[in-house]
N, C-alpha and C positions, 0 to 999 in steps of 0.2 A: 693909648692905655684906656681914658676914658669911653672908647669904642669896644676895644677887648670887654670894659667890664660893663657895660649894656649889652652887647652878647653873650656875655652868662648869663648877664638875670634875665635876659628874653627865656634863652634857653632854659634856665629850672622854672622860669615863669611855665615855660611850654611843658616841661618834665609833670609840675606837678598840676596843670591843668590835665595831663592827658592819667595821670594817677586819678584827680579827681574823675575825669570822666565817667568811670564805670558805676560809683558811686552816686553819681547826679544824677544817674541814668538808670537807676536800680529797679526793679519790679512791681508790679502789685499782687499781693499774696492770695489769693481765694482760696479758701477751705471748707466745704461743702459739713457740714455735721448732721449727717442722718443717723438712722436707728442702728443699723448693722454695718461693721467698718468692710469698705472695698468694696459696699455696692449703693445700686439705687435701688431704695425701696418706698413701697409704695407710699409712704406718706409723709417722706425727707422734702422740707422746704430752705431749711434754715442754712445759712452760707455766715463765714466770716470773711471780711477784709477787708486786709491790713496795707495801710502805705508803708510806700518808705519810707517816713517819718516813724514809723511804728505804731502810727493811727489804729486801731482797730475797732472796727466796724460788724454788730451784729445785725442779720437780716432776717426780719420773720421766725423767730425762737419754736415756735410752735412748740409742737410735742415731740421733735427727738433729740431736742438738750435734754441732760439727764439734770435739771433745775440748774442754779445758780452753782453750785458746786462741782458742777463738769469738769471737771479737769481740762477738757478739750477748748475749752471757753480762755482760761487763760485772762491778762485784762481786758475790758472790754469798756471802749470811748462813749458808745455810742449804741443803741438799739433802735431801729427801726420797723414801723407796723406798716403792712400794706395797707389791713382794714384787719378790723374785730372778731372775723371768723375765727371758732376756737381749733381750727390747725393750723393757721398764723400765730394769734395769740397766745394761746395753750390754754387748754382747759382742761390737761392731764399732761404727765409726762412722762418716758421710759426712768425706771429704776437707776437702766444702766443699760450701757452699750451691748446692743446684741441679745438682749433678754426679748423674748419670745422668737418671732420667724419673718422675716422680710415681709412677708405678705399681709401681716397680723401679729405686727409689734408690740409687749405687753408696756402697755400705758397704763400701769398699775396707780402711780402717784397722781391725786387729785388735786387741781391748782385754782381752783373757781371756789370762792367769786374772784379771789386778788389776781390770778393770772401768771404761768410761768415769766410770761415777758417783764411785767411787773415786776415779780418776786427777784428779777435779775435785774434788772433797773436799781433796785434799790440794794443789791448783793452789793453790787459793783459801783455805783457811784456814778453811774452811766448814764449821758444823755438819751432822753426816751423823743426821738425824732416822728412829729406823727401830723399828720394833714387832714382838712376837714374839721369836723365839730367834735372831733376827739381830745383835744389837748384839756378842757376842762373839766372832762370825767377821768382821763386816766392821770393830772394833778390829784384827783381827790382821791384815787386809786391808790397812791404812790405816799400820799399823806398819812392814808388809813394802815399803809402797810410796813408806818415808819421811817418814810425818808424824806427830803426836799424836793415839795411840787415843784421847784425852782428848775428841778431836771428835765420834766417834762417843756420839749419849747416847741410851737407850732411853726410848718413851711406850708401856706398853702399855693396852688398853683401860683408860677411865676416868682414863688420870692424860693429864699436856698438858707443856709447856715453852714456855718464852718466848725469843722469839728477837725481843730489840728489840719494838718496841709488839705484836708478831703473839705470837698464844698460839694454839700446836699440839698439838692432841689426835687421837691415833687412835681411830679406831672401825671394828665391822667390816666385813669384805667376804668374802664367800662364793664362795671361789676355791679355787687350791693354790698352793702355795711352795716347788718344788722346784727345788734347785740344780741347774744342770747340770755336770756332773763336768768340763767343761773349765775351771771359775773353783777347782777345787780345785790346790793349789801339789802336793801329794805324790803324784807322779804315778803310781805304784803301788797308792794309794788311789782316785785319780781313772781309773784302765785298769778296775780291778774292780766301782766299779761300771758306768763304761759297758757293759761286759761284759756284764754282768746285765741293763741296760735300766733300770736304778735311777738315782734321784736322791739329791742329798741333802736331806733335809727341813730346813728353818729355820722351824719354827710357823707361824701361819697368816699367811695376807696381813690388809693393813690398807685403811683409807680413810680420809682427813682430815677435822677440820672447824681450819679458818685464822678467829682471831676477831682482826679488824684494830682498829687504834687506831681507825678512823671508824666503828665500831660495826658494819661488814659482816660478816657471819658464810655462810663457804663451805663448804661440803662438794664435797671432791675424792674422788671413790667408790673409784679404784682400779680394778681388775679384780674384778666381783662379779657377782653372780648377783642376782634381788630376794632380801633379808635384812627380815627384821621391825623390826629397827634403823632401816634406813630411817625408819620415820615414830615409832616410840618413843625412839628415839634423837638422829637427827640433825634431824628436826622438832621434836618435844614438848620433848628436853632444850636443844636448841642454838638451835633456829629458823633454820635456813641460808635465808638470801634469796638464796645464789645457789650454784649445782649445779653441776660439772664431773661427765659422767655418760657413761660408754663405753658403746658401740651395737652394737659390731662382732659380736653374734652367735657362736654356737658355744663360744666361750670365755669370752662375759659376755653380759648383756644382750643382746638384739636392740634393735632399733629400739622394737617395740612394747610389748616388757617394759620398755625404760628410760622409755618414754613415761608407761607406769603407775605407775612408781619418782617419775617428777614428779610428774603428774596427782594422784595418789592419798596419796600418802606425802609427800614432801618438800615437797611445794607451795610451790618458790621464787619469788621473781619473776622471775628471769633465769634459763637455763641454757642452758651450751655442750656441744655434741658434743663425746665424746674416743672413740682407740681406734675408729674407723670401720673400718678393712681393707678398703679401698676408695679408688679416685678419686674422690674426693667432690664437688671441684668444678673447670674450667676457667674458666681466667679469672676465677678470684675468684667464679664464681656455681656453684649448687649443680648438680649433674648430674640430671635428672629421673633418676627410678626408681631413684635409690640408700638406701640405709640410709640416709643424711644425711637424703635427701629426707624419705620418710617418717619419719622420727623428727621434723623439723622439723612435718611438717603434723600429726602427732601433739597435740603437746604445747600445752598454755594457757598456760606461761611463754612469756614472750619469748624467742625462742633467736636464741643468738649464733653465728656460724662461726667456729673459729678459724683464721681465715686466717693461715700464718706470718709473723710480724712484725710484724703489724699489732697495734698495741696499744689494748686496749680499756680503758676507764675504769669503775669503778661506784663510785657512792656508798653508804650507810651501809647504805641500805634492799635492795640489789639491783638499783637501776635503770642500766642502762646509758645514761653522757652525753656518752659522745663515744668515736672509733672503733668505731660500733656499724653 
């Protein structure tokens, strides 16, 4: 008897491990939030994602959140800056979804000096994740605009923070990080150097790697040029199986340098275009002869489009399993 009734409970032990399974094993959600819904336009940077804890994670706000009261936004754990440039940070934003034309979205709403990113930091109650010599201008950003500098917490190279099941570490990206003197409050300070043609410097820009509670490990580049880091870092140390990797040429990566960034160096199994500066695609499909384009036929990963709103799923390893 005492046998019979250990092979039950093995067995609902086995029932409701294999119930848990699918469960334990749940997805990570990415939501691309650009200007126009169902495409890439030219100047969509911003992505959310959310574990399966319900973690949610904003990436680079820039300018096509339609501000803190986005509907699309939803809660939000956590915002992260690449660097200070105002179509990461925001230094204007769409009214609303779909107001003007993919190529030339109306960024009517002005958000300098405090900063879309800001303005949402402190909507939401949400940690403001930022690396380099940022974290004690945008505390005083975040003070000035009414909420707890407390939100504001620094990762610079090699250290990470934990935001709910997701552990964020920066790594670098090979760019610059000048303020534009319109987000400085003293506006004597801020006349002098536009004057001059000077910025103000806040250390170098960053790139993420997001390690989710389902064991998927991403790397969000940032604005970067090819860095050696790429594959000693975010491959050998982190193993990212999945890439968010800007294309847009001139200012970062081209098409066929980020193609090499994958190909060569990160070797994920997934990766999405970010940062194109271009009409990527009509109608949800890719434009022949764009940056997307060739960046797509480029690359051996599976690449994903991040079409706005459309939310894509992946599992632990990097495989995309629904909205793909």
């Amino acid at each position: 008897m005492r046998g019979l009734t250990f092979a039950l409970a093995a067995l609902a032990a086995g029932v409701a491990y294999a119930a848990a399974g699918p469960a334990a094993a749940q997805n990570v959600k990415v939501t691309p939030l650009g200007s126009h819904d169902g495409e890439f336009c030219r100047l969509d940077r911003a992505m959310v994602f959310e574990d399966p804890d319900g973690t949610r994670i904003l990436y680079d706000a820039g300018r096509t959140v339609a501000g803190a009261g986005d509907p699309r936004l939803g809660r939000i754990d956590a915002v992260l800056l690449s660097h200070a440039h105002g179509d990461h940070l925001g230094d204007r934003h769409i009214g609303s979804v779909n107001a003007g034309e993919c190529g030339s979205p109306d960024f009517s709403v002005a958000d300098a000096p405090v900063s879309n990113s800001v303005k949402i930091v402190v909507a939401k109650k949400a940690k403001f994740i930022v690396g380099a010599e940022m974290a004690s201008f945008f505390a005083a950003k975040v003070t000035n605009a009414g909420g707890d500098p407390k939100l504001v917490e620094l990762a610079r190279y090699g250290a990470s923070r934990k935001v709910g099941g997701v552990t964020v570490a920066t790594v670098p990206a090979v760019h610059s990080n000048g303020l534009n003197p319109a987000f400085i409050d003293d506006k004597a300070h801020a006349a002098a150097l536009k004057a001059s043609g000077l910025t103000a410097y806040l250390g170098p820009p960053s790139g993420y790697v997001l390690i989710f509670s389902n064991g998927l490990v991403a790397y969000l580049s940032g604005d970067t040029g090819i860095t050696a880091e790429q594959d000693l870092v975010v491959r050998q140390y982190y193993g990212a199986k999945l890439a968010v990797i800007n294309i847009g040429d001139v200012f970062t990566t081209g098409p066929t340098e980020a193609a090499h960034v994958i190909n060569k160096m990160v070797k994920p199994r997934s990766v999405i275009p970010s940062h194109a500066n271009e009409v990527a695609t009509e109608g949800g499909e890719v434009v022949a002869g764009t940056r997307t384009d060739i960046f797509i036929k480029a690359v051996k990963a599976s690449a994903h489009l991040p079409l706005s709103g459309r939310t894509m799923e992946f599992d632990g390893k990097g495989k995309c399993v629904s909205g793909c």
